[in-house]
KOLDRENMAR-755944 format. One record per residue: residue number from 1; residue in one letter; x, y, z of N, C-alpha, C, O in turn. Coordinates in steps of 0.2 Angstrom, whole numbers, m for minus. Atoms other than C-alpha are relative to their C-alpha. Last residue first. Example, Ala and Ser with C-alpha at 12.3 -4.5 7.8 and 13.67 -1.06 7.14 Angstrom:
% residues 2
<rec 2, 'S', <m4, m6, m1>, <68, m5, 36>, <m4, 5, 3>, <m1, 11, 4>>;
<rec 1, 'A', <4, m6, 0>, <62, m22, 39>, <4, 6, 0>, <9, 5, 3>>;
END
This chain:
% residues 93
<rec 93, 'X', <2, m5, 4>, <m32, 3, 13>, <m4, m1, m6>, <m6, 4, m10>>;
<rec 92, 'X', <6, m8, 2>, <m37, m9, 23>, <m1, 8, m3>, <m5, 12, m3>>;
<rec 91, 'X', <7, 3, 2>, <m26, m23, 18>, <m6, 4, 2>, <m12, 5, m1>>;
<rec 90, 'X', <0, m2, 7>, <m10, m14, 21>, <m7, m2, m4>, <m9, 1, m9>>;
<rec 89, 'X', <2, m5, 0>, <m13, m16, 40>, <m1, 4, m6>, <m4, 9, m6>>;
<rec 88, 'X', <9, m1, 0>, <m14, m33, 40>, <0, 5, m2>, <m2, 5, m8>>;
<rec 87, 'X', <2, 4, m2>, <7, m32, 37>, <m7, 1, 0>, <m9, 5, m4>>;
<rec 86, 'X', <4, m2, m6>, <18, m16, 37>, <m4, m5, 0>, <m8, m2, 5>>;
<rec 85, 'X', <1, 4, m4>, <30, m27, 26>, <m4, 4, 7>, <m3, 3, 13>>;
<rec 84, 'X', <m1, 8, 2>, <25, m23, 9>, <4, m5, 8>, <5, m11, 8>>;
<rec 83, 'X', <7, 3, 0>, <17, m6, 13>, <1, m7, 2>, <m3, m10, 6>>;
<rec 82, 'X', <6, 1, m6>, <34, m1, 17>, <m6, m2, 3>, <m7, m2, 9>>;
<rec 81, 'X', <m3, 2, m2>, <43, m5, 3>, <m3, m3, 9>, <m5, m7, 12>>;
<rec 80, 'X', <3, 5, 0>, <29, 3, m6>, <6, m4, 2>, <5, m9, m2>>;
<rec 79, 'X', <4, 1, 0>, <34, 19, 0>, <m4, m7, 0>, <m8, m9, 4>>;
<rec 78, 'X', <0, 1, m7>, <52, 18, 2>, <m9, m1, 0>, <m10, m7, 1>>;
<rec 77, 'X', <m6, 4, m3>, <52, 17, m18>, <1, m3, 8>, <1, m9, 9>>;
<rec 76, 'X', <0, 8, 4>, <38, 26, m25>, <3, m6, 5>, <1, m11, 8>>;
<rec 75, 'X', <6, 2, 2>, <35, 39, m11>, <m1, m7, m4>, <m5, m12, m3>>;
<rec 74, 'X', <2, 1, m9>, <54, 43, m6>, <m8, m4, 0>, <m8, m9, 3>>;
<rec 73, 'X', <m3, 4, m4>, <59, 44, m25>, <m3, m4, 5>, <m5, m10, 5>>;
<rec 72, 'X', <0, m3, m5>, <46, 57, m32>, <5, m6, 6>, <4, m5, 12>>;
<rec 71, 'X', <m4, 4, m4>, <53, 51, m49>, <m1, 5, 9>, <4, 8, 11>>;
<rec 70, 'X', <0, 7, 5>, <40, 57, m64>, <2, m5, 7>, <m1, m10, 8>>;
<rec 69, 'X', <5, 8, m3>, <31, 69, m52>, <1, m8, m4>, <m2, m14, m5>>;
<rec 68, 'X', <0, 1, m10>, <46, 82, m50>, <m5, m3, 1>, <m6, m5, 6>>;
<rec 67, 'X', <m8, 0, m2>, <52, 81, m70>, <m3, m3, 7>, <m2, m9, 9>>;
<rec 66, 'X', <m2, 6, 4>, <35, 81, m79>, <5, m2, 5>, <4, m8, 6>>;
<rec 65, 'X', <6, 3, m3>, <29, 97, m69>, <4, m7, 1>, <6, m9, 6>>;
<rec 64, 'X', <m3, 1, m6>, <46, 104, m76>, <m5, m3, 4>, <m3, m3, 10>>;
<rec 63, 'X', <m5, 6, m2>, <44, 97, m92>, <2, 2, 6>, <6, m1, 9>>;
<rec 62, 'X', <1, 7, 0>, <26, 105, m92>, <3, m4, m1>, <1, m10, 0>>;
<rec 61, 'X', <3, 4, 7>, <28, 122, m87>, <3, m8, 1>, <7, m10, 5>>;
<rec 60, 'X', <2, m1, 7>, <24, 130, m72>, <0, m3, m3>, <m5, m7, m4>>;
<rec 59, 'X', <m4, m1, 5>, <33, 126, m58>, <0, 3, m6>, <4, 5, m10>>;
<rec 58, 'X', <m1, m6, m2>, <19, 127, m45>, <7, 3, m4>, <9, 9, m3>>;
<rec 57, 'X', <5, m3, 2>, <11, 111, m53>, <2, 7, 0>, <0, 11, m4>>;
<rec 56, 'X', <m1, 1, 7>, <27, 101, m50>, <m4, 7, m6>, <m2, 10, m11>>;
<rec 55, 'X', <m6, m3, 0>, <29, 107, m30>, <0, 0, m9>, <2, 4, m12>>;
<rec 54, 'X', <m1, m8, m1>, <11, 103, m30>, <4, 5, m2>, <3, 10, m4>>;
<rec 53, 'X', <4, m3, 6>, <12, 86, m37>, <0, 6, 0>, <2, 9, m5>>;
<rec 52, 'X', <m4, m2, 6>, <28, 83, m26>, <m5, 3, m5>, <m4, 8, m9>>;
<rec 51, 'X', <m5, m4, m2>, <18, 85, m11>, <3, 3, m6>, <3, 9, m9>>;
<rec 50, 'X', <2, m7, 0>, <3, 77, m15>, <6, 4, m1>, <5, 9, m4>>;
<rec 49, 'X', <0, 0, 6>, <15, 61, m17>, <m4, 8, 0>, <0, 12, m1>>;
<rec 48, 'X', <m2, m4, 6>, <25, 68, m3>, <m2, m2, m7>, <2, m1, m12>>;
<rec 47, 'X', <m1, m9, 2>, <14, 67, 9>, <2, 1, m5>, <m1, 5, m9>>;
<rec 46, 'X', <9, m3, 1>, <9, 47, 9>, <1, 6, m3>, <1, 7, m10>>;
<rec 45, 'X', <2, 4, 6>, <27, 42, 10>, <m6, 3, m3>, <m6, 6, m9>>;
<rec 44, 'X', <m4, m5, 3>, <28, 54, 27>, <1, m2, m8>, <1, 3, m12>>;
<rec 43, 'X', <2, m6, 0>, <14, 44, 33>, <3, 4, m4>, <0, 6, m9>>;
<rec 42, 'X', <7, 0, 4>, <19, 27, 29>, <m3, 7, 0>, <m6, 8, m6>>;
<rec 41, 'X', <m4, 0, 6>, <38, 30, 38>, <m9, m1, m7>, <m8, 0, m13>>;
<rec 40, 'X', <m2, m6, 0>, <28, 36, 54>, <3, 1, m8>, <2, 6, m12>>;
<rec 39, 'X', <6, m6, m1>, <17, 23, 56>, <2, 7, m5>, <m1, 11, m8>>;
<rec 38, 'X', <3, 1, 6>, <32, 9, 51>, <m6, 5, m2>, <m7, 5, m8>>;
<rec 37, 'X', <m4, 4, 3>, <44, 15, 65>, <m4, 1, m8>, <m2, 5, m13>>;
<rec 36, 'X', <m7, m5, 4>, <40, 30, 76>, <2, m6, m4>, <8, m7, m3>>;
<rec 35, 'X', <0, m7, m1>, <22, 23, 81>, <6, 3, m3>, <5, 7, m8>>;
<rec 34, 'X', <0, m3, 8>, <25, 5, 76>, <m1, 8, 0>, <2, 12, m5>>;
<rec 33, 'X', <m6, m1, 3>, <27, 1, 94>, <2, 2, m6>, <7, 5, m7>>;
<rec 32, 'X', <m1, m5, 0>, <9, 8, 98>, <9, m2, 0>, <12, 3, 0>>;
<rec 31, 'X', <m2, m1, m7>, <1, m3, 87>, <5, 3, 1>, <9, 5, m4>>;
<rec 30, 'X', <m6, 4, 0>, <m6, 1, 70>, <0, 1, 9>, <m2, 5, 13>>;
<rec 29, 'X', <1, 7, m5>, <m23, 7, 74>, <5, m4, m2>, <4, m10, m1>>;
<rec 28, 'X', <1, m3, m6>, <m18, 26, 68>, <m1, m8, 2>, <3, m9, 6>>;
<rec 27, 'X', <m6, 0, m2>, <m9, 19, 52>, <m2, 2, 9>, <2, 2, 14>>;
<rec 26, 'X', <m4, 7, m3>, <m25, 16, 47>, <3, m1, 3>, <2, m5, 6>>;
<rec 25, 'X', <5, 3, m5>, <m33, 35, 48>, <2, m9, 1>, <1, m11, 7>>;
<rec 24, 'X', <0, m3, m6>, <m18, 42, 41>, <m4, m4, 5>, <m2, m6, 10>>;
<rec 23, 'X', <m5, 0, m3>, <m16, 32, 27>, <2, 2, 7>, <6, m1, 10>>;
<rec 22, 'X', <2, 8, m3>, <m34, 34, 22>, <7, m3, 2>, <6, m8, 5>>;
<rec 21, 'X', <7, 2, m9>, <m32, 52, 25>, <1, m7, 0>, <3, m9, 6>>;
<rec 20, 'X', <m2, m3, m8>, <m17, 54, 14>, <m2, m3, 5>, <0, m6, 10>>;
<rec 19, 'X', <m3, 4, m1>, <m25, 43, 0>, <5, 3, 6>, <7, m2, 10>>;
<rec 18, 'X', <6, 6, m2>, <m39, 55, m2>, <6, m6, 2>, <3, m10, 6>>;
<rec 17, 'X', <3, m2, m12>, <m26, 68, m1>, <m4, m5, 2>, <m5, m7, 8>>;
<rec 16, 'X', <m6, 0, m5>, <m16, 59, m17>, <m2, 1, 6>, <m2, m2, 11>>;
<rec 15, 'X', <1, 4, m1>, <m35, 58, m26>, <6, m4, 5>, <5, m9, 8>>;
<rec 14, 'X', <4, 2, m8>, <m36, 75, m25>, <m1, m7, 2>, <m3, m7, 8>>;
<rec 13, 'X', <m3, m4, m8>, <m19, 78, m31>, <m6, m1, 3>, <m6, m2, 9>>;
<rec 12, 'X', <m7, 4, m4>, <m22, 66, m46>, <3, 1, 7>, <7, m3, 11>>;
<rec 11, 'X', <2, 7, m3>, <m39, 73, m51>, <8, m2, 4>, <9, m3, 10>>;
<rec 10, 'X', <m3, 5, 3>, <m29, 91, m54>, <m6, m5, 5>, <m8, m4, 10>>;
<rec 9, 'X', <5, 0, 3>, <m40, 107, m46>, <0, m7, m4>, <m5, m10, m7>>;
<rec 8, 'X', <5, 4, m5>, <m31, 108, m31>, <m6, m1, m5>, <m11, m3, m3>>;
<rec 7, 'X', <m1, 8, m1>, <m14, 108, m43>, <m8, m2, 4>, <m10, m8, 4>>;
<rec 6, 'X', <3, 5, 5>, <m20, 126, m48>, <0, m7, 1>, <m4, m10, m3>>;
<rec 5, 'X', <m6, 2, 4>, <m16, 135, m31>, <m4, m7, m4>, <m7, m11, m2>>;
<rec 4, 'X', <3, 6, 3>, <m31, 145, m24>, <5, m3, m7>, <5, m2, m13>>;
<rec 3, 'X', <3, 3, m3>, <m25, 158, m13>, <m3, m7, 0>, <m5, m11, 4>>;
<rec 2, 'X', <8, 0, 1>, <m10, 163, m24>, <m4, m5, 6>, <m2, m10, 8>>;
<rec 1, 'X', <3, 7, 0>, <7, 166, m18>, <m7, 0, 0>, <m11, 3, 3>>;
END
């Protein structure tokens, strides 16, 4: 396993963690019912765009990069799903 894996060099993965944080740090002043509901399904959303980009980048070649960041499912689909009714809280990102 390399110490310095090439995806940390892509714009798109940095601009995925940049999008982490700022997920993270909102979802912290959601209130505390939302903790294991809308908090928790925004986070996990969040992760797996980096995620997948990594997982794409670490594959090597270029249809299989293509393949695990075309349809990350869980980030597209549950993702904006949940922006669209976490409420105020979408408006500071």
């Amino acid at each position: 396993m390399s110490l310095n894996p090439g995806h940390y060099k892509l714009e798109v993965w940095q601009e995925a963690m940049r999008l982490v944080r700022r997920v993270y740090v909102v979802s912290e002043q959601m209130p505390d019912k939302e903790r294991f509901g809308l908090q928790t399904q925004l986070r996990r959303a969040a992760i797996s765009v980096p995620s997948n980009i990594a997982e794409g980048a670490a594959r090597g070649g270029k249809i299989e990069y293509a393949l695990s960041t075309d349809s990350p499912g869980f980030s597209h689909g549950t993702g904006y799903a949940t922006l669209a009714v976490s409420g105020p809280w979408v408006l500071r990102l």
